[in-house]
N, CA and C atoms as a LAMMPS dump frame, in Angstrom:
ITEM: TIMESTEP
0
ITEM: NUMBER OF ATOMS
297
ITEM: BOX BOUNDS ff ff ff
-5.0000000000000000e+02 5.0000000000000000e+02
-5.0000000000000000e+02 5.0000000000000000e+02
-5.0000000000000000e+02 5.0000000000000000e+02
ITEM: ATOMS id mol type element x y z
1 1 1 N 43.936 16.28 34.729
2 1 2 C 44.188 15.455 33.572
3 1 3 C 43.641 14.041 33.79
4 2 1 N 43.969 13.463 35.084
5 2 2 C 43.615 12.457 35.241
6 2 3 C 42.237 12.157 35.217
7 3 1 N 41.307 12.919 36.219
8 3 2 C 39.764 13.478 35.714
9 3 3 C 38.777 13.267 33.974
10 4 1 N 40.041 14.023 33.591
11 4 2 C 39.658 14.053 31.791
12 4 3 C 39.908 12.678 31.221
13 5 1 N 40.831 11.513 31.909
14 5 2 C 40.733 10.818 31.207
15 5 3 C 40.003 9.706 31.642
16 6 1 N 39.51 10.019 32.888
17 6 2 C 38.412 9.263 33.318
18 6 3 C 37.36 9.207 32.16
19 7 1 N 36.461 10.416 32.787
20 7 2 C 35.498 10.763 31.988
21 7 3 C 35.855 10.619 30.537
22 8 1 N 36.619 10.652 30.081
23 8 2 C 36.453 10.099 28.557
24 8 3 C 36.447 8.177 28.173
25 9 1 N 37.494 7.861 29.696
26 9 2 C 36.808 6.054 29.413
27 9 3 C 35.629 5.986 29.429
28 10 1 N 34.758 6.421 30.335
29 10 2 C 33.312 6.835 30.692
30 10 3 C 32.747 6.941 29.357
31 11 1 N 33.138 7.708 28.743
32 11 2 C 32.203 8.31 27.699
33 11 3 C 32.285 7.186 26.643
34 12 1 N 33.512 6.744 25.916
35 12 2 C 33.689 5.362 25.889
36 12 3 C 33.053 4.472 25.358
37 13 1 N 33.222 3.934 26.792
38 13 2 C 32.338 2.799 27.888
39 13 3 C 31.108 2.959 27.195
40 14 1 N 30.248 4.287 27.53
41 14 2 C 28.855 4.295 26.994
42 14 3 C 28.796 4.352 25.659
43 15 1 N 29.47 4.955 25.099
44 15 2 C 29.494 4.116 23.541
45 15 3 C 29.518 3.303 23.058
46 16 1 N 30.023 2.168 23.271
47 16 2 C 30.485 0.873 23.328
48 16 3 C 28.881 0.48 23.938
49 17 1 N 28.127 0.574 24.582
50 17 2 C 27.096 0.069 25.117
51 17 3 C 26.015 0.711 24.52
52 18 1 N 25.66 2.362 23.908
53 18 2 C 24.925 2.342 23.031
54 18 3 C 25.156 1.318 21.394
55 19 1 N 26.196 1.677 21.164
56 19 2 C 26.767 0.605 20.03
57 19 3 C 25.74 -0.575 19.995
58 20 1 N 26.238 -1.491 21.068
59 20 2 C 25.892 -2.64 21.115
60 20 3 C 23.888 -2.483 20.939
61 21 1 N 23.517 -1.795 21.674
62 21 2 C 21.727 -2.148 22.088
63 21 3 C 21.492 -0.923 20.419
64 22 1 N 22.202 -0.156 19.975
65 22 2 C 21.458 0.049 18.622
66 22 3 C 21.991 -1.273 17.388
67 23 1 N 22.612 -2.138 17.428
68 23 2 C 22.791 -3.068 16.713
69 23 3 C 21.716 -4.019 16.956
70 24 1 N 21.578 -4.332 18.504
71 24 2 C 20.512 -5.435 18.773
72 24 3 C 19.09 -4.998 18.112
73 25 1 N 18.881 -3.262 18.212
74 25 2 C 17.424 -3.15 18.111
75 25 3 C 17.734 -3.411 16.211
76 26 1 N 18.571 -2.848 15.603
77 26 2 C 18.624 -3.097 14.101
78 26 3 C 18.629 -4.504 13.916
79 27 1 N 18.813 -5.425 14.208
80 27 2 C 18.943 -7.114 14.146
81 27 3 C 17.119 -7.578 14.45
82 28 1 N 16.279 -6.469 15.758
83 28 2 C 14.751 -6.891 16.097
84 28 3 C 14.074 -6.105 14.405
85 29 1 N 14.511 -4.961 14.419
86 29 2 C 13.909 -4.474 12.868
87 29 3 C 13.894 -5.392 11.879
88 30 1 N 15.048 -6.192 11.577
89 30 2 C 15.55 -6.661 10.784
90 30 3 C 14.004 -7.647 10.686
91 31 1 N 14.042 -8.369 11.448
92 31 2 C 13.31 -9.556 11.744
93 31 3 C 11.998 -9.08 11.922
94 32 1 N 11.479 -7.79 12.625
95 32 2 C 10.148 -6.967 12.323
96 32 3 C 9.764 -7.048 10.606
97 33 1 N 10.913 -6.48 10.084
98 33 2 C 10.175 -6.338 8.257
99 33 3 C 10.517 -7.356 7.739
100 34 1 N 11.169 -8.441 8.236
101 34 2 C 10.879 -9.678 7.019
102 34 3 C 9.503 -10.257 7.17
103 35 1 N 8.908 -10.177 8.912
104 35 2 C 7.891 -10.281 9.076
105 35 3 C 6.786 -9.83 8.487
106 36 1 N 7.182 -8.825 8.601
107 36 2 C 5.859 -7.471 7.923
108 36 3 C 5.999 -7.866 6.405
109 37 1 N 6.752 -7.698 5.738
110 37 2 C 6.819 -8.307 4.285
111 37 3 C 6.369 -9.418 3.833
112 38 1 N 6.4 -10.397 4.733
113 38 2 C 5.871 -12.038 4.742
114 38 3 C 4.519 -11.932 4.928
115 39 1 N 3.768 -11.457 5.511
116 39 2 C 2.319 -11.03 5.703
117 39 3 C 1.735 -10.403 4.697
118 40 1 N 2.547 -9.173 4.419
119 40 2 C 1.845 -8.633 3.37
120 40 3 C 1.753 -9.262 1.594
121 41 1 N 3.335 -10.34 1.543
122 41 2 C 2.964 -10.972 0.492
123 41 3 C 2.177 -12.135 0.369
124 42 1 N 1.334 -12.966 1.994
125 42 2 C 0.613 -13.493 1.981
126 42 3 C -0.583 -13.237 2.029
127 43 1 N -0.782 -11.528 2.271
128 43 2 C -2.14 -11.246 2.169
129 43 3 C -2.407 -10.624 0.582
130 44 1 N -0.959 -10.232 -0.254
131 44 2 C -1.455 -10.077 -1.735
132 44 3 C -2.006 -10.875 -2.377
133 45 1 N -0.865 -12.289 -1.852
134 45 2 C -1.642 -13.584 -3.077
135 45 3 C -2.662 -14.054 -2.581
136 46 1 N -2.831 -13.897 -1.453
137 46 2 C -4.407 -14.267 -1.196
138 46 3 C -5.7 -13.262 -1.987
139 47 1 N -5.191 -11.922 -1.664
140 47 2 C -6.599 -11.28 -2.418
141 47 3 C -6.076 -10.918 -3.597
142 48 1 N -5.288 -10.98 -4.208
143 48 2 C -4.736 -10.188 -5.155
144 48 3 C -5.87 -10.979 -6.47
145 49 1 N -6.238 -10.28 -7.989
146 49 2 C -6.925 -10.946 -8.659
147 49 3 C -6.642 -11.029 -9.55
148 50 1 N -6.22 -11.537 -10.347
149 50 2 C -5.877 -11.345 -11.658
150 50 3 C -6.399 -11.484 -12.472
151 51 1 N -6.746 -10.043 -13.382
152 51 2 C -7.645 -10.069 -14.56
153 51 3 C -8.031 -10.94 -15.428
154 52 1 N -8.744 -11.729 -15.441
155 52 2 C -8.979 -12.17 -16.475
156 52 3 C -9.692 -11.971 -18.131
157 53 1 N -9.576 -12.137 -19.348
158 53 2 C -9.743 -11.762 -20.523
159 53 3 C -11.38 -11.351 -20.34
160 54 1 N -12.397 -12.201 -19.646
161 54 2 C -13.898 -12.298 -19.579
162 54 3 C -13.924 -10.801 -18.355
163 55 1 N -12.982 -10.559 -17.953
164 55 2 C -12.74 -9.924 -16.644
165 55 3 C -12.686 -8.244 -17.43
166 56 1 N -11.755 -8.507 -18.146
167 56 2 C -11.58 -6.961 -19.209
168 56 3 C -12.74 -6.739 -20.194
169 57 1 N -13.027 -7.928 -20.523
170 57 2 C -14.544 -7.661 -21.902
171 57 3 C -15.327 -6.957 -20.814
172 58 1 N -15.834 -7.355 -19.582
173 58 2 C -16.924 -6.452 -19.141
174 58 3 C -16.768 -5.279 -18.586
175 59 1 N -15.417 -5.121 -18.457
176 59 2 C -14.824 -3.737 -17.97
177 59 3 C -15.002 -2.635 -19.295
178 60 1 N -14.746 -2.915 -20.223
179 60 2 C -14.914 -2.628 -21.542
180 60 3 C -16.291 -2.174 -21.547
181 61 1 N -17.254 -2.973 -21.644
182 61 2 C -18.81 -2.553 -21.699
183 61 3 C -19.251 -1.76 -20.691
184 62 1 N -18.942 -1.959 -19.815
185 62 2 C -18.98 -0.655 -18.571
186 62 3 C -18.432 0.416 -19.086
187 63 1 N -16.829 0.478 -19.549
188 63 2 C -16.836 1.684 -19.552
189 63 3 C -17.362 2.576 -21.304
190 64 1 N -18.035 1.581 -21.931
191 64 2 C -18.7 2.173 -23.232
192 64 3 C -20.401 2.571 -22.918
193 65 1 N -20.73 2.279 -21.643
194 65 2 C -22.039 2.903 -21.063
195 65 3 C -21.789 3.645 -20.619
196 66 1 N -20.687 4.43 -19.884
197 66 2 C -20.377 5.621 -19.377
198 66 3 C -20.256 6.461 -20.365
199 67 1 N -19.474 5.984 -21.118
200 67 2 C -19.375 7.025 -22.588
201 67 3 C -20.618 7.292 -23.286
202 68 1 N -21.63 6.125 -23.533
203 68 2 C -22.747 6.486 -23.833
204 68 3 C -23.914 7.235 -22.755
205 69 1 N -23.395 7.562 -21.956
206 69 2 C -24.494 8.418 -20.955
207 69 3 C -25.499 8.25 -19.973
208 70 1 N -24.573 6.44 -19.465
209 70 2 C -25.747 5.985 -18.367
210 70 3 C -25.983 6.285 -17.042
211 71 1 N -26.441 6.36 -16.546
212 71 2 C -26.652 7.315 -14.96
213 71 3 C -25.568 6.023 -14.224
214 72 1 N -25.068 6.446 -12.84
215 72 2 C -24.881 6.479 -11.513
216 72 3 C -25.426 4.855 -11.288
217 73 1 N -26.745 5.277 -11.05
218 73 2 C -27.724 4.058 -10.883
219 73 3 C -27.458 3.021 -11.537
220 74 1 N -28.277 3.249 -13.002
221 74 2 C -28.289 2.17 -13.802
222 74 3 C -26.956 1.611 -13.857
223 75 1 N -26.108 2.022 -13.747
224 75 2 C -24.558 1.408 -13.876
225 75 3 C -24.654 0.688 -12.651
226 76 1 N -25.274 1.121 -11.273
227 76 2 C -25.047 -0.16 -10.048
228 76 3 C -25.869 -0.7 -10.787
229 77 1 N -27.165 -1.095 -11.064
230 77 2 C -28.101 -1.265 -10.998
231 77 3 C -27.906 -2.601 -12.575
232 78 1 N -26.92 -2.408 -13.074
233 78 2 C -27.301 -3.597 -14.685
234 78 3 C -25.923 -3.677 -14.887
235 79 1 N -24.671 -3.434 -14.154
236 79 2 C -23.768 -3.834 -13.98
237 79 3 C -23.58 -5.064 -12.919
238 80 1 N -23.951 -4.612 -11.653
239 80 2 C -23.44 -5.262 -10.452
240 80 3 C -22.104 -4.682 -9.995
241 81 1 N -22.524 -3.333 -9.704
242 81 2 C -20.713 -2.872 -9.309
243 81 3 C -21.778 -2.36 -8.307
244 82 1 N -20.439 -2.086 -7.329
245 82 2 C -21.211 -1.18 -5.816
246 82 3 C -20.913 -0.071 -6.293
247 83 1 N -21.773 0.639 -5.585
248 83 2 C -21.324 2.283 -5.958
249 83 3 C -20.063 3.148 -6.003
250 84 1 N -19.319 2.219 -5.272
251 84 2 C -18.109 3.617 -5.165
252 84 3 C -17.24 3.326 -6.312
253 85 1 N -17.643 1.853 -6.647
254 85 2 C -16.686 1.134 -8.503
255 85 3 C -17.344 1.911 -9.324
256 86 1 N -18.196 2.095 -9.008
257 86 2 C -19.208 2.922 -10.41
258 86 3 C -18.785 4.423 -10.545
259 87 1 N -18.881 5.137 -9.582
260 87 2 C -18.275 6.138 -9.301
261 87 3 C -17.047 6.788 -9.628
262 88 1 N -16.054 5.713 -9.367
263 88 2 C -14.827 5.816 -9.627
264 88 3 C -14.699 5.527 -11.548
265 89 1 N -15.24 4.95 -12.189
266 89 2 C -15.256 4.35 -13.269
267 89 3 C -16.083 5.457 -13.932
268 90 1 N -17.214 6.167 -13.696
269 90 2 C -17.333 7.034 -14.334
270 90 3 C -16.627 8.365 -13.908
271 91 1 N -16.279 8.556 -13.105
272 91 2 C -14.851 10.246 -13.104
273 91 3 C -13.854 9.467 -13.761
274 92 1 N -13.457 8.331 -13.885
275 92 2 C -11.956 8.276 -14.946
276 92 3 C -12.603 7.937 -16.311
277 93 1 N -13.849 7.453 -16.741
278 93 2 C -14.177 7.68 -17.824
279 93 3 C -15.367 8.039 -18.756
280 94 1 N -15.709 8.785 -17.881
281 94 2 C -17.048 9.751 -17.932
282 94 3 C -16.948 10.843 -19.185
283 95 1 N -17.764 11.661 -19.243
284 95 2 C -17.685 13.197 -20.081
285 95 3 C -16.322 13.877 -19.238
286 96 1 N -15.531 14.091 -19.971
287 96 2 C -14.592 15.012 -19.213
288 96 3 C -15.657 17.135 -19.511
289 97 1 N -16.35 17.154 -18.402
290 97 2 C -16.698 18.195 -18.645
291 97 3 C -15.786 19.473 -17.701
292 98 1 N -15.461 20.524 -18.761
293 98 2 C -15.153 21.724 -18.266
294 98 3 C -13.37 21.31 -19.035
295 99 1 N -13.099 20.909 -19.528
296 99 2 C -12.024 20.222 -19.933
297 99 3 C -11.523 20.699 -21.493
């Protein structure tokens, strides 16, 4: 009996001491994601862009040359978009073929 109640202060004991070091590491998390959050809302407002009205008119004309049937190319090419904007801009508003 006496044995059993050893080992159960024991057991305890180490509870009481995991306790404690999973609180400390939740208190380093804590302070990890305000971090991580603080970064990432300084790296939104840094790149983040906000549309502007002159910003949507030419988005507009881009995507009424897709509708009218302009190649790949000519869309890099008399837009000024890199290819993978162009790309992307004509599969969301291209010919929906097979559709």
């Amino acid at each position: 009996m006496q044995q059993t109640h050893e080992d159960l202060a024991g057991i305890c004991s180490a509870a009481v001491m995991v306790d404690k070091r999973l609180a400390a590491n939740d208190a380093r998390l804590d302070q990890v994601w305000e971090f991580v959050q603080d970064q990432g809302q300084a790296d939104m407002e840094k790149f983040a862009e906000v549309p502007t009205a002159s910003t949507q008119q030419s988005y507009d004309g881009v995507i009424q040359k897709i509708r009218w049937g302009i190649s790949l190319d000519e869309l890099v090419k008399e837009c000024g978009l890199t290819r993978d904007e162009a790309v992307l801009l004509m599969r969301l508003h291209g010919a929906k073929s097979g559709r």
